[in-house]
C-alpha positions as CSV (number, residue, x, y, z in Angstrom):
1,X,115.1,153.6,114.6
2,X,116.4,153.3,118.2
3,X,116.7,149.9,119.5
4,X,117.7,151.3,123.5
5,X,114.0,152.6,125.3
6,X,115.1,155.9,126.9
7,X,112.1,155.4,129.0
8,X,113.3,152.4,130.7
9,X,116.8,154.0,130.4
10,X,116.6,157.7,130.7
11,X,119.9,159.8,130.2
12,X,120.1,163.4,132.4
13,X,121.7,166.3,130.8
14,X,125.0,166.0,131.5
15,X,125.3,162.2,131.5
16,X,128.9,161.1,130.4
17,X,127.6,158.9,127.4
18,X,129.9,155.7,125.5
19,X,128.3,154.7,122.5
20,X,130.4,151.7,121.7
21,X,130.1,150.2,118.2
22,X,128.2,152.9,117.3
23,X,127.9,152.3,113.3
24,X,125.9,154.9,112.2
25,X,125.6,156.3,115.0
26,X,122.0,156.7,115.9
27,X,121.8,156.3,119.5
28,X,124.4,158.7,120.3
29,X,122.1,161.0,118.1
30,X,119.6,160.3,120.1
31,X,122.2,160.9,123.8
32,X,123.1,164.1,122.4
33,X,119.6,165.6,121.5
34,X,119.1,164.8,124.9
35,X,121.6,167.0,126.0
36,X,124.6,164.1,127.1
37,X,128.1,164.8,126.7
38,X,128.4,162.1,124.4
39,X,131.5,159.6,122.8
40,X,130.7,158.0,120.0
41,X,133.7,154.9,119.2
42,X,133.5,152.4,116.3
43,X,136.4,150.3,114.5
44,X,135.0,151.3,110.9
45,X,136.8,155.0,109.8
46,X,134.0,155.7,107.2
47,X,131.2,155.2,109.7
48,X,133.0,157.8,112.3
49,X,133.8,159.8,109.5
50,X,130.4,160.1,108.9
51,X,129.1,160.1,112.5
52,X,131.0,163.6,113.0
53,X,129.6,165.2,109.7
54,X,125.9,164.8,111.1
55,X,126.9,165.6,114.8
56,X,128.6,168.8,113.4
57,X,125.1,169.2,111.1
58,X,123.0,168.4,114.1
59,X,125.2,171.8,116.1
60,X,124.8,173.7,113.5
61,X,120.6,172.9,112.9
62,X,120.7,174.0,117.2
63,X,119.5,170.2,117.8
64,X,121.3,169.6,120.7
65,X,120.7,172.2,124.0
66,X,123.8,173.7,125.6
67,X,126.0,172.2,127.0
68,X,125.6,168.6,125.3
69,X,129.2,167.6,123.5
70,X,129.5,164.9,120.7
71,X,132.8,163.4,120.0
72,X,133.4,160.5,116.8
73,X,136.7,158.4,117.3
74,X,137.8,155.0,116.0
75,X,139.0,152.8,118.8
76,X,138.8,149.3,119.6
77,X,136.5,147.9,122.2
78,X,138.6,145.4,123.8
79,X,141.4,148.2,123.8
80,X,139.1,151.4,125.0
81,X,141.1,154.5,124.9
82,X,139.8,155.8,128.2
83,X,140.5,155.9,132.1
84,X,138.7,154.3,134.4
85,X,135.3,154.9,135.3
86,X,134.9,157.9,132.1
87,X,131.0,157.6,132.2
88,X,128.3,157.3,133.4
89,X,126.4,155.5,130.8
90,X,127.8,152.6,128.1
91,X,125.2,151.8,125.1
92,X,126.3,148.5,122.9
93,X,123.8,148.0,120.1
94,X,123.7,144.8,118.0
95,X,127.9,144.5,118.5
96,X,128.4,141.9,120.5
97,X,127.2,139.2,118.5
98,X,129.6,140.2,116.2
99,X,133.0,139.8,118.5
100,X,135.0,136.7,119.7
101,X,135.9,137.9,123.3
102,X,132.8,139.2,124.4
103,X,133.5,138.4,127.8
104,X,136.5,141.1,127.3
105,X,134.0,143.6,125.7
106,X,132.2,143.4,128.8
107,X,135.0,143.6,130.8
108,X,136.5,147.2,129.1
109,X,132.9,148.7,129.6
110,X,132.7,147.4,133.6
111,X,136.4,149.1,133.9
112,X,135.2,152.6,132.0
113,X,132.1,152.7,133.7
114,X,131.7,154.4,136.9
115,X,130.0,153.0,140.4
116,X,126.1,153.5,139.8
117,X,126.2,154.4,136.1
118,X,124.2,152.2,133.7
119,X,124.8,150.0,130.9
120,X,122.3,149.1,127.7
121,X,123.2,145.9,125.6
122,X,121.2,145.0,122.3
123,X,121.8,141.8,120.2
124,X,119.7,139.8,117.7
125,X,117.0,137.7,119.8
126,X,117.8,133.7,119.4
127,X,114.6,132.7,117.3
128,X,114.5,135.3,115.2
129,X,117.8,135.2,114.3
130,X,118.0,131.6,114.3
131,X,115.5,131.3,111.5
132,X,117.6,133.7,109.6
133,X,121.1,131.7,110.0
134,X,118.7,128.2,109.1
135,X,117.3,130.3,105.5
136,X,121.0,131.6,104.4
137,X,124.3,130.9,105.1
138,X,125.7,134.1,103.3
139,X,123.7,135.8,105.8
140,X,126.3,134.8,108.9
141,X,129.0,133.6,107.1
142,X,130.9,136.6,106.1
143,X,133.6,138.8,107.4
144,X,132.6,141.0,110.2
145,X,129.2,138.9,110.6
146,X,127.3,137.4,113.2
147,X,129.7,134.8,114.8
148,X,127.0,133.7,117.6
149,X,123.3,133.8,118.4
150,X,122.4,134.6,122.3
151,X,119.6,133.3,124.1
152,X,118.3,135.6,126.7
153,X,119.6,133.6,130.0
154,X,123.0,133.3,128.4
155,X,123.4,137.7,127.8
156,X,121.9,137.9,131.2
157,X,124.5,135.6,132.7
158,X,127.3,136.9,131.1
159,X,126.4,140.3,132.1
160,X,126.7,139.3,135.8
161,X,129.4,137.2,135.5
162,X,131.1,140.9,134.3
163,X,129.9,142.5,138.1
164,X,126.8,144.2,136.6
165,X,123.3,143.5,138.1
166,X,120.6,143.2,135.3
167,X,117.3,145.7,136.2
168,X,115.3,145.1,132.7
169,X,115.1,143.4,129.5
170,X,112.3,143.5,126.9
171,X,112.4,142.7,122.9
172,X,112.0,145.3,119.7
173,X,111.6,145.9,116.0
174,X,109.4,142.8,115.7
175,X,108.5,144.0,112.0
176,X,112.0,143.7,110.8
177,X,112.7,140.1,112.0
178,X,110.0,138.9,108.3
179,X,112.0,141.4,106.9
180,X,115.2,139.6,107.5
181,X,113.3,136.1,106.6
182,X,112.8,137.5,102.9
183,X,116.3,138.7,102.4
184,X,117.3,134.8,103.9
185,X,114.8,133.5,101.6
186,X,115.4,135.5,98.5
187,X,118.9,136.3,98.6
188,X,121.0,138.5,101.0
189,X,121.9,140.9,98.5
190,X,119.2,140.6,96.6
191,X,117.3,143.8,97.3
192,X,115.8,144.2,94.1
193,X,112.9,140.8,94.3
194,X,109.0,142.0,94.7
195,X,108.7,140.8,98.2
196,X,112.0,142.7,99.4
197,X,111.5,145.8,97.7
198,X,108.0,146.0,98.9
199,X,108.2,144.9,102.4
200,X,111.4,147.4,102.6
201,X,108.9,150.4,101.7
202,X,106.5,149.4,104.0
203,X,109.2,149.4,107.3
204,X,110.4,153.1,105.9
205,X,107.1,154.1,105.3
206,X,106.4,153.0,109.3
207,X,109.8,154.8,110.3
208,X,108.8,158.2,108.7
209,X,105.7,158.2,109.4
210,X,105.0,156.1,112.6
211,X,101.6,155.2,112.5
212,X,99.5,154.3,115.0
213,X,98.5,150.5,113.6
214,X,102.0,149.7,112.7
215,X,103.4,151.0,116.3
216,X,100.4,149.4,118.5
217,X,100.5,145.6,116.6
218,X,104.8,146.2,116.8
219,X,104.6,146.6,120.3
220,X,101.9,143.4,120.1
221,X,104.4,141.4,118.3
222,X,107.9,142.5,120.1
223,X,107.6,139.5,123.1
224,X,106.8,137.2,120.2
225,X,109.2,137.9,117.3
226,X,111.0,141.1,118.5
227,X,114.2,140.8,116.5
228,X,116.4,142.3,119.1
229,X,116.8,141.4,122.6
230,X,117.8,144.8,125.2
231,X,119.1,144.8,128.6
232,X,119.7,147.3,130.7
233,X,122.5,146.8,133.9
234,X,123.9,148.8,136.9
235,X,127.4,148.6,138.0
236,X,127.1,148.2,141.7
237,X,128.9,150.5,144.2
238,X,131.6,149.1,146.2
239,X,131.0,148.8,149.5
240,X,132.5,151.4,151.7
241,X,134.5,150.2,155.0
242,X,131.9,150.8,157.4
243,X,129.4,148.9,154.9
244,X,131.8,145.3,155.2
């Protein structure tokens, strides 16, 4: 389930990729089937530990063409282990939300991305998410958890204030935000009750299976109740000498 549209934000075979917080690790799946030389950098060891067994699966199965390169590393983003200007592309899914210093997030990805390369930020739209802070408290208040909720002008604002020039935004995954209302509801952790359980196998039957009525009334829903809010960004050139 990829939050990033690769058709607003298309990679070129080659592409010098940063997945940062990548948790599972599906976009930089995704960058690497696409033939990207791709870096994929998360705090949690288990989850990189993971990433690399299904990037060295996904070699072997001949999923990614030559050329593409997949790397798993634990770093920290405010700390990135990299030179200046590494890539050409920076994707940060549903992290930032999660970090104090996100102004310093933003920062580290500005100074690792290069003039004219692009940059994709997801996090949890405000009204969606807001209705799931106002249902549960457990659902926020954890370790590791959601420590803010962005509204649209603020990401975009923060985002320039960091030297990037916004180019697109739209919203996604609109059928998970009553998803996240039950588990509110009902309990967190409690994936067992009726309505859970069977709105759960309705969102994995609609990922396996992509039907054509679940995917047209998602992309109905997404400017409505999209549960995730994407922006895509260019780092501008400097200007040359003769361009002052």
């Amino acid at each position: 389930m990829l939050t990033v549209d690769f058709s607003r934000f298309p990679l070129a075979a080659g592409d010098r990729v940063l997945d940062l917080g990548c948790g599972a690790g599906r976009h930089a799946f995704e960058c690497y089937r696409r033939g990207a030389q791709v870096v994929a950098l998360d705090r949690n060891g288990a989850e990189i530990r993971e990433v690399a067994t299904w990037f060295a699966a996904m070699k072997e199965a001949g999923e990614a063409p030559p050329g593409a390169t997949a790397t798993a590393m634990e770093g920290d983003a405010l700390n990135l282990p990299f030179p200046d200007e590494s890539f050409d592309v920076v994707i940060i899914s549903e992290v930032m939300e999660h970090i104090p210093d996100d102004k310093g997030v933003l920062a580290e990805m500005v100074r690792v991305l290069r003039p004219g390369g692009r940059i994709a930020v997801t996090v949890p739209r405000y009204g969606p998410e807001k209705v799931c802070w106002t249902l549960s408290d457990a659902y926020h208040e954890v370790e590791g958890g959601h420590i803010r909720i962005y509204k649209a002008d603020e990401l975009l604002g923060r985002i320039r204030e960091a030297g990037l020039r916004p180019y697109g935004t739209h919203h996604a995954h609109a059928l998970h935000s009553p998803y996240w209302w039950l588990k509110c509801a009902f309990g967190v952790d409690n994936d067992q009750v009726l309505p859970v359980r069977a709105y759960h196998k309705l969102l994995v039957w609609d990922i396996m299976k992509k039907p054509f009525a679940t995917r047209f009334a998602e992309q109905l829903l997404n400017p409505v109740v999209g549960k995730s809010f994407v922006a895509y960004a260019t780092k501008p050139h400097l200007p040359t000498a003769e361009g002052k």
